[in-house]
SEPAGU-957714 format. One line per 8 residues: their letters; for each residue y, z, x of C-alpha. Coordinates in Angstrom, 3 decimals. Each point is the difference from the previous one (the first is absolute). Last residue first. Example, Ala and Ser with C-alpha at 12.3 -4.5 7.8 and 13.67 -1.06 7.14 Angstrom:
REM residues 2
sa	-1.060:7.140:13.670 | -3.440:0.660:-1.370;
REM end
This chain:
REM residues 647
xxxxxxxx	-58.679:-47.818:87.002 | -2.611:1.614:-2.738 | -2.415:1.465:2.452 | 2.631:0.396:3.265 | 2.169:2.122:-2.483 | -2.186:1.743:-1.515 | -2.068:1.095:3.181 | 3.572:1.018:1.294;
xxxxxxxx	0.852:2.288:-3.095 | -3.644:1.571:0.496 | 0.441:0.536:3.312 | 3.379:1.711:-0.319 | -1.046:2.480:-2.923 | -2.990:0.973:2.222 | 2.758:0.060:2.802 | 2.356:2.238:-2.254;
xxxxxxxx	-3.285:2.331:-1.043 | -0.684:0.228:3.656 | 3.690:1.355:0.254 | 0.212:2.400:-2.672 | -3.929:1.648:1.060 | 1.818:0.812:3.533 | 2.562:1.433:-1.838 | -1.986:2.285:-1.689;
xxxxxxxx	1.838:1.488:-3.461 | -3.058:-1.057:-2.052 | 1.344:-2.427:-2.672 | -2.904:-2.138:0.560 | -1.720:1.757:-2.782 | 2.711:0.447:-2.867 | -0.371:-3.526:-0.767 | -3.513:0.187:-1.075;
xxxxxxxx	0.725:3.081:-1.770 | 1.792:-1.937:-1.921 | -1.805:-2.815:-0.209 | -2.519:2.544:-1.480 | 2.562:1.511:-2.594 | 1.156:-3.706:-0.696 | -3.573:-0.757:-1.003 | -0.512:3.315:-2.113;
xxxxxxxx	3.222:-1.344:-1.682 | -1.083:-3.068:-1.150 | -3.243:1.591:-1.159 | 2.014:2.515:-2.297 | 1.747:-2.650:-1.612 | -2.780:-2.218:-0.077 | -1.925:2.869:-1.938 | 2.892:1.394:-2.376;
xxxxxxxx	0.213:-3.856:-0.891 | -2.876:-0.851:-0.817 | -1.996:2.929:-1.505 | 2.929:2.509:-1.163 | 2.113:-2.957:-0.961 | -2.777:-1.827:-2.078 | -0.618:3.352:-1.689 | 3.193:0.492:-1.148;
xxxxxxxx	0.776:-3.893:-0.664 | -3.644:0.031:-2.155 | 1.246:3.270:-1.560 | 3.465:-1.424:-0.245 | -1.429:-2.970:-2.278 | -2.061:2.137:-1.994 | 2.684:1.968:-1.139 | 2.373:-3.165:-0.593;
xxxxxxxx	-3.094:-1.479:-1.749 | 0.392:3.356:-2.066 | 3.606:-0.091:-0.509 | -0.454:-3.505:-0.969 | -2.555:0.137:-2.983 | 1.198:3.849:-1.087 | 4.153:-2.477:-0.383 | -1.711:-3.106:-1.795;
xxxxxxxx	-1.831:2.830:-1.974 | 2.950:1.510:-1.163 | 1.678:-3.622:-0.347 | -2.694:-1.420:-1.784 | -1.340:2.579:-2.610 | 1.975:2.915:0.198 | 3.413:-2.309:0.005 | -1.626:-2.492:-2.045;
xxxxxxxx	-0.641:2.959:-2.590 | 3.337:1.158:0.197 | 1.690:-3.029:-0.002 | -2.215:-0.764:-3.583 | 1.364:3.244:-1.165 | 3.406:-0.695:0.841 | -0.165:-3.050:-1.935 | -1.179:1.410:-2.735;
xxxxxxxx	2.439:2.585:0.066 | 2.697:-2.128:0.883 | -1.192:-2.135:-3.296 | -0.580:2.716:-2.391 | 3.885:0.999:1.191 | 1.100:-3.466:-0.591 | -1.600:0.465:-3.560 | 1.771:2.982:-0.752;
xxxxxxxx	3.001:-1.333:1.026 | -0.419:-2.780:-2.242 | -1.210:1.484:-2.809 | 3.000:2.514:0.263 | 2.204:-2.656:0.537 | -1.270:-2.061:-2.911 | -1.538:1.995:-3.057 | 1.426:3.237:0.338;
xxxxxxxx	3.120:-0.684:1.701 | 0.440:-3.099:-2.502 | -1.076:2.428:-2.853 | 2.786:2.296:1.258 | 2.373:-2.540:0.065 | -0.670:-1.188:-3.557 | 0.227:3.799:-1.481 | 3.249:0.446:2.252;
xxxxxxxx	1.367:-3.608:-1.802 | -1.292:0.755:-3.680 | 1.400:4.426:1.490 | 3.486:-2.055:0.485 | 0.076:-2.446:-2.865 | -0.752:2.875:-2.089 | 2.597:2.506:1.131 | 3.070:-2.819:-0.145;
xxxxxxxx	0.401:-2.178:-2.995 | -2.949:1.698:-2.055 | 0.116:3.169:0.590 | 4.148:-0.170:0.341 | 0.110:-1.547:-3.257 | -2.016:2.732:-1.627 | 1.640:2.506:1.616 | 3.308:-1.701:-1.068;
xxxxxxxx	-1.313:-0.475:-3.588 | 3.338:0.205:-1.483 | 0.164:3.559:0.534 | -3.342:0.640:-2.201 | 1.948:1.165:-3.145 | 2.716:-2.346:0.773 | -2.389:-3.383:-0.614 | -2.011:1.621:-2.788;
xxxxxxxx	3.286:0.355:-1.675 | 1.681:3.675:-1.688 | 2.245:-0.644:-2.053 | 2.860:2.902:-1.038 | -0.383:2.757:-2.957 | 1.946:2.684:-0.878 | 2.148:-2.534:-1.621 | 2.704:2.590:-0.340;
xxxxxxxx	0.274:1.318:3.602 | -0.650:-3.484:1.276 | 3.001:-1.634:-1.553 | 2.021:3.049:0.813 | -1.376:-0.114:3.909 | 0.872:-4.173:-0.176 | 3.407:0.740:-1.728 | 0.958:2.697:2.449;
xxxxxxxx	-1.133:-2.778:3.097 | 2.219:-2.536:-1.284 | 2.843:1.833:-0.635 | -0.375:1.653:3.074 | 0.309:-3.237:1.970 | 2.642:-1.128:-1.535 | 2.122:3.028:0.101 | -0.614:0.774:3.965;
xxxxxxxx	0.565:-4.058:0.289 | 2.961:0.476:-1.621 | 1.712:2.919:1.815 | -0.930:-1.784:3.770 | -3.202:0.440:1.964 | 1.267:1.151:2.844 | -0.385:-2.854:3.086 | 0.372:1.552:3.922;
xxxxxxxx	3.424:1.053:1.287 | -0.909:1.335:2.724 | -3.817:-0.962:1.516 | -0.836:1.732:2.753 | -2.599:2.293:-1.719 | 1.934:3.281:0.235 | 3.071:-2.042:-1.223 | -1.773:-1.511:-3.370;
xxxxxxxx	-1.546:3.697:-0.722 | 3.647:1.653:0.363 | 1.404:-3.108:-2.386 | -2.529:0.657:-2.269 | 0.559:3.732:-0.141 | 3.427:-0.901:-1.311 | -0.771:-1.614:-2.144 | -3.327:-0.919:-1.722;
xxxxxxxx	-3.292:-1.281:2.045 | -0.394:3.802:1.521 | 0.605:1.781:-3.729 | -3.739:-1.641:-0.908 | -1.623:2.653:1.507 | 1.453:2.030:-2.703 | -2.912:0.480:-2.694 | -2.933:-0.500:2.236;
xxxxxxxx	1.500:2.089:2.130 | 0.098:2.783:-2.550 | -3.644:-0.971:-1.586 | -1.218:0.157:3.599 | 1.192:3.930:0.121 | -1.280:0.720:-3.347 | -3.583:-1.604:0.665 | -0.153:1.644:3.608;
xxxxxxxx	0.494:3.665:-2.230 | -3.299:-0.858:-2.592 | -2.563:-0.670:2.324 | 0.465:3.573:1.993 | 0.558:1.639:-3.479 | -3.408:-0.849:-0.823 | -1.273:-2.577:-3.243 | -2.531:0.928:-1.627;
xxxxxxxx	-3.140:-1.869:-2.337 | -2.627:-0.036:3.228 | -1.150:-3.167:-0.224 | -3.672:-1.216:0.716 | 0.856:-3.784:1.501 | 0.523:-3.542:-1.215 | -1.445:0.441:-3.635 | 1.349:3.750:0.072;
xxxxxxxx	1.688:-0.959:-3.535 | 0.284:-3.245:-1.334 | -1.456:1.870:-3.158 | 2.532:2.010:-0.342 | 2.243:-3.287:-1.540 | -2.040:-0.889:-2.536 | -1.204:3.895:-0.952 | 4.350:0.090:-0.342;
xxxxxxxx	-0.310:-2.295:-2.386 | -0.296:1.977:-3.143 | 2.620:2.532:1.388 | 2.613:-2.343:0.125 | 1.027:-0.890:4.226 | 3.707:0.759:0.131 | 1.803:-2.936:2.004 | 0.904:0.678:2.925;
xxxxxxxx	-2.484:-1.056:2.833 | -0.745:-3.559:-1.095 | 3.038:-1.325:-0.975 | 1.483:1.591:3.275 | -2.525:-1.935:1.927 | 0.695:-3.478:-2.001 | 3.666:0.752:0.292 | -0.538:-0.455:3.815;
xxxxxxxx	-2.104:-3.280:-0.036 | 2.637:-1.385:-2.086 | 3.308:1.056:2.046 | -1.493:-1.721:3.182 | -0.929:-2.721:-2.257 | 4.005:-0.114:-0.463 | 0.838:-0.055:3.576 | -2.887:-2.481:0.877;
xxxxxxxx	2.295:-2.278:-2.217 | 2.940:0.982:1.694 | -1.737:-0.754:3.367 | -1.045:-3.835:-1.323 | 3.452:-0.287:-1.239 | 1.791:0.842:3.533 | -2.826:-2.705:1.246 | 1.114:-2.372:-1.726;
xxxxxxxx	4.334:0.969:0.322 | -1.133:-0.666:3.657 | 2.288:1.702:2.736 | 2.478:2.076:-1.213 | -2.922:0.642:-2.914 | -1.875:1.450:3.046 | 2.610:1.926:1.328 | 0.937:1.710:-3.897;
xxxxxxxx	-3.870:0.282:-0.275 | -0.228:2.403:2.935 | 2.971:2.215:-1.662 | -1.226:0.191:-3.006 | -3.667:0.954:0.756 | 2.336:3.294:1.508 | 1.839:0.522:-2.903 | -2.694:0.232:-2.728;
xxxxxxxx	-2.440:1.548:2.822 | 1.402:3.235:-0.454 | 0.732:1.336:-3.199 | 3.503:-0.661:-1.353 | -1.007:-2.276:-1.854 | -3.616:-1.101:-1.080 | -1.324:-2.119:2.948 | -4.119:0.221:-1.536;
xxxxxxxx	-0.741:1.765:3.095 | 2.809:2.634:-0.639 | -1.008:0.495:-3.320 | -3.712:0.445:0.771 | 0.993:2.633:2.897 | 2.058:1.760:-2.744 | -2.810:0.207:-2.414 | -2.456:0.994:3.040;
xxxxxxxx	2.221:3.277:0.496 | -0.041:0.999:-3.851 | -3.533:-0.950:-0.042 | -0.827:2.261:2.557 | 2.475:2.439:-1.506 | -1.031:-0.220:-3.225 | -4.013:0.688:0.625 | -2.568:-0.460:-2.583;
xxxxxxxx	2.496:-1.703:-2.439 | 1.014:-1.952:2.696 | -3.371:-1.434:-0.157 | 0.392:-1.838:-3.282 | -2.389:-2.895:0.654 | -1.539:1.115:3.697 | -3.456:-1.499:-0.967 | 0.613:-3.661:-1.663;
xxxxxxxx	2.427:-0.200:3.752 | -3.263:0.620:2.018 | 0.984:2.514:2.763 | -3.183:2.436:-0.820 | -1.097:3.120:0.615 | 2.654:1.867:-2.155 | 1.275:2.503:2.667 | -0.409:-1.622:3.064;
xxxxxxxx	0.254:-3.816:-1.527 | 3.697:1.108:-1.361 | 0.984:1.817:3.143 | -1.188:-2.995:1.545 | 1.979:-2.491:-2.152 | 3.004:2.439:0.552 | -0.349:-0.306:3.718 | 0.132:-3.907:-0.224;
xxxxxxxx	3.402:0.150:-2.369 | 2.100:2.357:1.987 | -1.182:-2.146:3.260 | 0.833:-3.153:-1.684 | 3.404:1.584:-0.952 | 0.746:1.622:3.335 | -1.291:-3.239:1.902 | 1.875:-2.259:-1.995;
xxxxxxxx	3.285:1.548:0.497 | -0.289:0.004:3.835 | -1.264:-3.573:0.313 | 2.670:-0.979:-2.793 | 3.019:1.144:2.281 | -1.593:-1.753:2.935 | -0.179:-3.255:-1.556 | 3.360:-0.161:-1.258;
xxxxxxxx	1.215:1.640:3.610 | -2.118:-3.349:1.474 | 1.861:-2.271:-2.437 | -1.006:-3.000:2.057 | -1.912:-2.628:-2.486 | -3.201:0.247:1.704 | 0.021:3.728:0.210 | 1.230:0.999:-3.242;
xxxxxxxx	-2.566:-2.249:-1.761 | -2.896:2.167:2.294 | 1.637:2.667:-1.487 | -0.175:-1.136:-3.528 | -3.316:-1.030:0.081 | -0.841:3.744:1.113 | 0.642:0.411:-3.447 | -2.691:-2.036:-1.030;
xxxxxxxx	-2.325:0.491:2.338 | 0.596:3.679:-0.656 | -0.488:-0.770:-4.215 | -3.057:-1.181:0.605 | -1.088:3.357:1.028 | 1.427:1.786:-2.506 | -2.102:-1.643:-2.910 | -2.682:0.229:2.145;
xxxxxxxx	0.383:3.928:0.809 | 0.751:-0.091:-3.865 | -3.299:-1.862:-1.338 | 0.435:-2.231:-2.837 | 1.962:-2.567:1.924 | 1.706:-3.184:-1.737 | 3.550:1.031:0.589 | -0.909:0.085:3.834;
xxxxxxxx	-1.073:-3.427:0.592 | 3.239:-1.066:-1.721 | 1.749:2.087:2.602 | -2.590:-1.291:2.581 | 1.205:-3.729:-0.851 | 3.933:0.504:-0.041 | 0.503:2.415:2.947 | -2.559:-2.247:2.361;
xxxxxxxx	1.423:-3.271:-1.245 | 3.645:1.271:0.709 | -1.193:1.679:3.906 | -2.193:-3.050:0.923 | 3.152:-2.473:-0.905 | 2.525:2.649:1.945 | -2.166:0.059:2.912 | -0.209:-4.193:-0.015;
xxxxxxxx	3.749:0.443:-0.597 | 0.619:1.706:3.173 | -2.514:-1.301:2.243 | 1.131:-3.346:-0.054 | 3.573:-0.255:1.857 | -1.550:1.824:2.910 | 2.702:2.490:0.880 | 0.294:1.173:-3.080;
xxxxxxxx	-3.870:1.245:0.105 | 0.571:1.718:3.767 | 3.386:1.642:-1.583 | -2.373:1.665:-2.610 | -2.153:1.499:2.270 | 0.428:3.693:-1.077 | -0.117:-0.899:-3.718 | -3.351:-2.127:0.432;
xxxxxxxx	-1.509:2.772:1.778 | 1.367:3.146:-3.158 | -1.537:-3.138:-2.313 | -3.465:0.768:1.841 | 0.701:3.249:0.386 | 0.167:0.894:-3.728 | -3.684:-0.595:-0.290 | -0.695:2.426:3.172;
xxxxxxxx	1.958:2.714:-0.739 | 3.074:1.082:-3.073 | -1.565:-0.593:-2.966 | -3.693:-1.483:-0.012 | -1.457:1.643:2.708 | 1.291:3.272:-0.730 | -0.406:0.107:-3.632 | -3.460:-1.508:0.020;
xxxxxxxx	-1.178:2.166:2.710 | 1.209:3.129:-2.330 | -2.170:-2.043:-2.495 | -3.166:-0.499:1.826 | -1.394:-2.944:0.825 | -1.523:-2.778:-2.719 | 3.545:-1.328:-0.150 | -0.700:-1.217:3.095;
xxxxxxxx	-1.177:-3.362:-1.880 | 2.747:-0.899:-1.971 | 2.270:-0.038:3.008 | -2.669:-2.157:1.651 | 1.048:-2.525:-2.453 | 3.283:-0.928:0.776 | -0.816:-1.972:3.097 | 1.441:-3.222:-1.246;
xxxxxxxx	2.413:0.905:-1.060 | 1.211:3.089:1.577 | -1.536:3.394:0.608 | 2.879:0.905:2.348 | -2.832:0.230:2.549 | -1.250:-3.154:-0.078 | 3.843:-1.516:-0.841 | 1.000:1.606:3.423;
xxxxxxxx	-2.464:-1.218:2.075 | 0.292:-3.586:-1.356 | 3.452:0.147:0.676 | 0.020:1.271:3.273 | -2.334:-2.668:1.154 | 2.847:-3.005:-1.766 | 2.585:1.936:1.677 | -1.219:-0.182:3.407;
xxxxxxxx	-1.583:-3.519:-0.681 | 3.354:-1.077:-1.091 | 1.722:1.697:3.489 | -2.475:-1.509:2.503 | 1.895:-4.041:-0.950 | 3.757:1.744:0.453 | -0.696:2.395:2.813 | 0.030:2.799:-0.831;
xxxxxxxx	3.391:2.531:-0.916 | -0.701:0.957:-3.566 | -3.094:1.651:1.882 | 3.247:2.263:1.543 | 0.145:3.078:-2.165 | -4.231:0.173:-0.470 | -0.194:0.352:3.827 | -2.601:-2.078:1.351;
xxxxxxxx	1.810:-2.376:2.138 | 1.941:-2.830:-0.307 | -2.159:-2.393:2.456 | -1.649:-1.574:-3.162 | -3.182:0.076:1.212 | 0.202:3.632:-0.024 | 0.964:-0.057:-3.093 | -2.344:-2.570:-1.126;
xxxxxxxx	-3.162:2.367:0.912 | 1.435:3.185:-2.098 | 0.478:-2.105:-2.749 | -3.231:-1.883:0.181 | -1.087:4.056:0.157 | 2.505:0.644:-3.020 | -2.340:-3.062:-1.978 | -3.314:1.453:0.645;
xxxxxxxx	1.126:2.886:-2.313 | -0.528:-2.379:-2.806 | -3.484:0.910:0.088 | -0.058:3.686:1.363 | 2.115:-0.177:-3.588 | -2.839:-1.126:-1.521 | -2.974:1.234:2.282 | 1.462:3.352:-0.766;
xxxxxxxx	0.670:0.290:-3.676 | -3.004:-1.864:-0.903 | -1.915:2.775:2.346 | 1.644:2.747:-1.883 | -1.388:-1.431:-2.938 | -3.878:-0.518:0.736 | 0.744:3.763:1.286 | 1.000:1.305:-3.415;
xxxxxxxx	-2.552:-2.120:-1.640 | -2.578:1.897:2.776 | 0.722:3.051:-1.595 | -1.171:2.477:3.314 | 3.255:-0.963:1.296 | 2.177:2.269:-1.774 | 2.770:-1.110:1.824 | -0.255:-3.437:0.349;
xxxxxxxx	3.529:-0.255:-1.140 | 0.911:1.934:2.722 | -2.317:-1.220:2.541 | 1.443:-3.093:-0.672 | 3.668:0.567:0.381 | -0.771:1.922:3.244 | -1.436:-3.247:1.789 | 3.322:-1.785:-1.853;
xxxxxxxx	2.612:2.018:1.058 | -1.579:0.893:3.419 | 0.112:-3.949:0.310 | 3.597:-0.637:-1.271 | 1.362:3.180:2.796 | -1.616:-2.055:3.018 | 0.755:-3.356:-1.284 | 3.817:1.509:-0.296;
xxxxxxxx	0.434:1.748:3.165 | -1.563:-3.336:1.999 | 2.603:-2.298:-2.048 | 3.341:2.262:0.812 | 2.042:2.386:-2.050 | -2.325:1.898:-1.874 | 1.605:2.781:-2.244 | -1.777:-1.010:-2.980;
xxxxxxxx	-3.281:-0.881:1.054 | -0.212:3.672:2.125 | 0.960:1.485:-3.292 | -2.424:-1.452:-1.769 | -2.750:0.824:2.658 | 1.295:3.855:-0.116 | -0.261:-0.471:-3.497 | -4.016:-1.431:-0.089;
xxxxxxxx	-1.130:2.646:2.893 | 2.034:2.657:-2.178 | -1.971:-1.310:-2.855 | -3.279:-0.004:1.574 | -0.143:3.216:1.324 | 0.949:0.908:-3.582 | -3.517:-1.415:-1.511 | -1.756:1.423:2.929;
xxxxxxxx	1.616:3.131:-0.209 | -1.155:0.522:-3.605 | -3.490:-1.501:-0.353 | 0.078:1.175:-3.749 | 2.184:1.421:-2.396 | 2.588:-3.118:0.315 | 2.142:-0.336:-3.505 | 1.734:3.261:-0.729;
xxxxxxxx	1.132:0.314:3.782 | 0.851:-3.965:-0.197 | 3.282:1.013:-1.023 | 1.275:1.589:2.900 | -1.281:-2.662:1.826 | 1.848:-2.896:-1.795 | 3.474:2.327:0.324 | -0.644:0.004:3.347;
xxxxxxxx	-0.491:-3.549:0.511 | 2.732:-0.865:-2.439 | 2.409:2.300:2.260 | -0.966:-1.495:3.057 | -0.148:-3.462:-0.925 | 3.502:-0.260:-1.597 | 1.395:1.863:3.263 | -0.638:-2.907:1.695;
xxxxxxxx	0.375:-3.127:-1.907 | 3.684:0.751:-0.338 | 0.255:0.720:4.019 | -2.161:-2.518:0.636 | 2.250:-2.540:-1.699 | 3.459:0.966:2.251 | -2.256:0.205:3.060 | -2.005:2.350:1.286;
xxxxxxxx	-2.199:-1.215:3.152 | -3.212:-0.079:1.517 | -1.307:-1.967:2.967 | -3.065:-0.500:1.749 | 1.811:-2.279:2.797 | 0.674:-3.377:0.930 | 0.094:-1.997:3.139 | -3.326:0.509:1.300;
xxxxxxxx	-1.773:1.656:-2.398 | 0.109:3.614:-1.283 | 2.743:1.980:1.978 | 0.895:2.893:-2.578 | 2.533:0.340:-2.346 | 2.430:2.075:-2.179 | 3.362:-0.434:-2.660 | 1.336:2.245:-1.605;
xxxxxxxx	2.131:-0.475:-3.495 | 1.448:3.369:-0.109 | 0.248:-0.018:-3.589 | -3.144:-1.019:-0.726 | -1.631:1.685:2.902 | 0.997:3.381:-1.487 | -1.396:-0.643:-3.304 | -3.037:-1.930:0.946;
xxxxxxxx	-0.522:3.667:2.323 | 0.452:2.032:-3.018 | -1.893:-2.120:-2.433 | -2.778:0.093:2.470 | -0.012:3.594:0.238 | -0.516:0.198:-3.810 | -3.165:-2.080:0.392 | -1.414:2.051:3.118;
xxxxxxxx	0.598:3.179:-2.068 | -1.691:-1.723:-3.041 | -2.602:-0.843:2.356 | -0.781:3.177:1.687 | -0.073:1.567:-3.574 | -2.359:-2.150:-1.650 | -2.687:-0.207:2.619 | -0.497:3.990:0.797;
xxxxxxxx	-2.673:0.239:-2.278 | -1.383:-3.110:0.350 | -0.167:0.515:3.931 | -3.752:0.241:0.822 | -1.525:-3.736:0.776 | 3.899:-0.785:2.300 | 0.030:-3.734:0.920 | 2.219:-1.274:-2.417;
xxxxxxxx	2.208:3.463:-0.289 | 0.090:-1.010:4.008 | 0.957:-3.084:-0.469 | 2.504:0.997:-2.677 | 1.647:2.292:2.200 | 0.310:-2.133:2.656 | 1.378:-3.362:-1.866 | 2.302:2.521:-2.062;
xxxxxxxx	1.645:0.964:3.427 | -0.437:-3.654:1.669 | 2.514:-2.072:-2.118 | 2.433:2.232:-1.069 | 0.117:2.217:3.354 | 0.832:-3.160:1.690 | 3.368:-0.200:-1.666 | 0.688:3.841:0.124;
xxxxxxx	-0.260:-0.305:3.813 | 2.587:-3.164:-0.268 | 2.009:1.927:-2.529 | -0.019:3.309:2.610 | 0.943:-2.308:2.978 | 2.960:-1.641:-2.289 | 1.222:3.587:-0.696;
REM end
């Protein structure tokens, strides 16, 4: 059995990897698209179900001393299966949205879940940069997706280069860690040493806010809205923005263990719930409207994390991402049909279609916290730990609680009430000013809306007894904080009076400041992109004008230089070199010819001479003895007249 989970393990990851690369790659396979991923989809849900329960755990040698690892832990295997089944849910509804490009678009998406579910079951550093940059390549080509509208790309790009941005901070991570002497295994960063540990947790927080869509990265979230719904509902619910507070969750021990990290994450987590929720009530547009409201609610996760309810956090991870994912794919069933997602266009759209607006009434009441509905118990729970630890901060998340309720009875003011026939001319004509709709609603859209509507709806059981208890255990943490009876009763209060406020007003303000996210883009332009391209823009004109002036003129200057030693070497040394080869010519002539004249000729007269002294010699040498001995008395005589002349 535990060989099958580990096999079933790897399968997650790299089965909907292959099969969406080659849907990606495939030019002929539209027609044939749809199925192979919905069968890839529903096998994922089998093998996140068998791997949750099993709990597996696999790796392979990566680095020396640590590994590729993944494994299932108590909060994978929650995070898990939510995935699976919102990814296939999000692809069976994208049949009525995505007519063209078809395996390409879910290529993609099984690249972009497999890469999820890689992030999620990481258990080391290496596994987890790997998994957060297929995330984030595939995140862009998603919401890039029709990339022939170069807004759509311009907004993919934000998307990136943000969180690419704050992604710089898990590779200071990844660098500390080892440092550190620890290791890279997410279970024992907690572990560093004591001065590597705060930059561990200080890189891992950046990282995590980016992609959590946090203050002050919100605003890319606003931005890749221009991608497609079904991407929208993926990435938005249960993927990449709910990975950055699924990160903080699984290194919660690492932010205790610093003494700072905690309530810094719980400070950026309040501000972020409070600020994009007001953000959110001023929207006009739904996918913005919605949007804001992630950062918000993800708030409340990233709040779990730094005050330590990791099963609080958890429990509102899953219940978020049916109810965001209910809400998303509504808005695009809503822009497919109508042709626009403008909230002054879908007034009294579930009279069009009830049980779309049936299903997005009860993902609106569970993201406004009504009771029983999901998120009221869950948010609950997270602000019970945080009031435990600042009543400030327990009023800031209340607060965001009852915007939370606002922004949500501003979409069900919009969608229910009965539009009078001499207005409806106002309302129709908002119509197809985003895209040509097509006026219907299929079957295929309709079924994921019922079945998100459902966990929307009782999601929320896992922060109540006994299933919190269960949830608290699986993520090592018995015994965690319930919210108790009066803070249930409190809080609902507050948020029913908000909705029924709302709901009669019909009306709510709208500022400049939350209608353009509090400027964030702006901000960001001006704090961060501008300074950069003033400072790229001044180094380029100092490449321009100085280095490349200067190189360019030490390069006029070799070559001037090299012409001049050219033309001294052709004009002095070449002829310096004819010059003395040819005295060195005429020089050996004269020595040739002086040798065959001179010396040749005393050479040849020295030896004539010895040839006649030879044959001078040779004469007396007669073999006559008689002509031996009067040569001795010659010889004798001539001794003896030497002797008596010089004696």
């Amino acid at each position: 059995m535990r060989d099958f989970a580990q096999v079933c393990l790897w399968l997650l990851v790299v089965l909907p990897a292959g099969v969406g690369a080659l849907l990606a790659a495939a030019r002929r396979a539209n027609r044939v698209a749809v199925p192979i991923s919905l069968a890839t989809a529903t096998a994922m849900v089998g093998l996140s179900a068998v791997v949750a329960a099993a709990r597996p755990a696999v790796s392979v040698p990566f680095l020396a001393g640590t590994d590729l690892a993944l494994a299932v832990d108590g909060l994978a295997a929650l995070i898990l299966p939510t995935l699976t089944v919102v990814t296939l849910l999000v692809l069976l509804a994208s049949t009525g949205e995505i007519h063209a490009s078809t395996a390409r678009f879910h290529g993609l998406m099984l690249i972009f879940a497999g890469a999820v579910a890689f992030t999620a079951a990481a258990a080391t550093l290496p596994a987890l940069l790997l998994a957060w940059e297929i995330m984030g390549a595939a995140s862009y080509a998603l919401i890039g997706f029709r990339w022939r509208d170069e807004d759509r790309m311009s907004a993919g790009l934000t998307a990136f280069l943000t969180t690419r941005a704050a992604d710089l901070g898990l590779y200071a991570a990844a660098g500390a860690a080892l440092a550190g002497g620890a290791g890279l295994a997410l279970a024992d960063l907690s572990q560093s040493s004591p001065g590597w540990r705060h930059v561990i947790a200080a890189g891992i927080l950046v990282a995590a806010l980016g992609k959590a869509a946090q203050l002050p990265f919100s605003f890319w979230l606003s931005r890749a809205m221009a991608g497609p719904s079904a991407v929208s509902a993926l990435l938005h619910s249960a993927a990449m923005v709910a990975m950055g507070g699924y990160l903080l969750l699984r290194v919660q021990p690492l932010l205790a263990a610093t003494g700072w990290a905690g309530p810094v994450t719980t400070g950026f987590g309040a501000a972020t719930a409070l600020l994009l929720a007001a953000v959110a009530v001023a929207q006009r547009d739904l996918k913005q409207l919605l949007a804001a409201s992630t950062a918000a609610q993800l708030g409340f996760v990233v709040m779990a994390a730094g005050a330590g309810t990791v099963a609080g956090g958890a429990a509102h991870l899953v219940a978020h991402a049916a109810t965001k994912a209910l809400l998303f794919l509504a808005a695009g069933v809503w822009l497919t049909a109508l042709g626009t997602k403008r909230l002054a266009g879908l007034r009294g759209v579930v009279g069009r279609w009830r049980l779309v607006g049936w299903s997005a009434t009860v993902g609106a009441l569970a993201l406004a916290g009504i009771a029983p509905l999901s998120l009221w118990a869950t948010k609950d729970a997270v602000l019970t730990a945080v009031g435990e630890q600042s009543p400030w901060l327990y009023a800031i998340g209340l607060a965001a609680s009852a915007l939370s309720a606002a922004y949500a009875a501003k979409i069900l003011v919009v969608i229910w009430p009965r539009i009078p026939a001499d207005r409806r001319a106002e309302v129709e004509a908002h119509f197809d000013e985003e895209e040509r709709g097509n006026r219907r609603v299929t079957l295929l859209q309709r079924v994921p809306l019922v079945l998100l509507a459902v966990g929307a709806a009782y999601a929320g059981l896992l922060a109540l007894p006994p299933l919190a208890s269960t949830v608290a255990r699986a993520v090592g943490q018995a015994g965690g904080s319930h919210a108790s009876a009066r803070e249930l009763v409190v809080s609902t209060a507050v948020t029913l009076g908000v909705l029924l406020v709302v709901l009669a007003r019909r009306r709510l303000p709208e500022p400049r400041w939350a209608l353009r996210w509090m400027g964030l883009q702006t901000a960001a332009s001006a704090l961060v992109t501008r300074p950069t391209l003033c400072c790229a823009n001044a180094l380029a004109r100092f490449d321009d004008r100085v280095l490349d002036r200067a190189i360019t003129g030490a390069a006029r200057a070799a070559v001037s230089l090299s012409r001049r030693a050219a033309r001294f070497d052709d004009r002095v040394v070449d002829h310096a070199v004819t010059s003395t080869s040819e005295l060195s010519m005429r020089v050996a002539a004269r020595a040739a010819r002086a040798d065959d004249r001179w010396l040749d000729e005393a050479v040849e007269h020295l030896a004539a001479r010895v040839r006649r002294l030879g044959r001078l010699a040779r004469r007396p040498q007669t073999g006559q003895l008689h002509q031996y001995y009067l040569q001795a008395v010659v010889v004798l005589l001539v001794g003896v007249v030497l002797l008596v002349t010089l004696g």
